[in-house]
Phi, psi and omega in degrees: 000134185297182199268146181277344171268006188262117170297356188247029187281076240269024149289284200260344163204066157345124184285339169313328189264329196241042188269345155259215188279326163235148168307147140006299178243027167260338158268007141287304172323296183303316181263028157038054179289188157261207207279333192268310166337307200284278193315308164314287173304350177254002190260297207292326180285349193237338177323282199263014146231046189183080147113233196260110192284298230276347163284286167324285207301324195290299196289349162281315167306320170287355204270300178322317189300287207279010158310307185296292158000288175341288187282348180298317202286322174240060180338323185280337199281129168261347197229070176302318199296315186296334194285264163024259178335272192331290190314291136350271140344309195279338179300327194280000000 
């Protein structure tokens, strides 16, 4: 098992992930995005250091669609994964 503290550990700390002061998903987190919010910032945050930037900038942008999408249909909802979820649970 790699050392849990080596910044170039592509498991547990991506360098991809980890070029500023916080990881990636530790500012999702702290800003409770939902899975497409969350997903947006990390493809804008990883575009120019991982792969392909213009593939990342894409897949954010589909994410950002179906956030929006999301939200034309229920305006009020700010957390469609939670809605989801409930909505889920009252079915079973």
């Amino acid at each position: 098992m790699q050392d849990l503290n080596s910044r170039h550990d592509p498991v547990y700390q991506p360098a991809h992930y980890t070029a500023g002061k916080i990881e990636v998903w530790d500012f999702i987190a702290d800003q409770r995005l939902n899975f497409c919010l969350g997903n947006v910032v990390k493809y804008v945050c990883r575009c120019d250091r991982k792969g392909n930037a213009i593939e990342d900038l894409e897949k954010a942008v589909r994410y950002l669609q179906k956030e929006l999408s999301e939200r034309r249909k229920n305006p009020d909802c700010r957390d469609w994964d939670r809605m989801r979820a409930e909505d889920e649970r009252r079915t079973i």
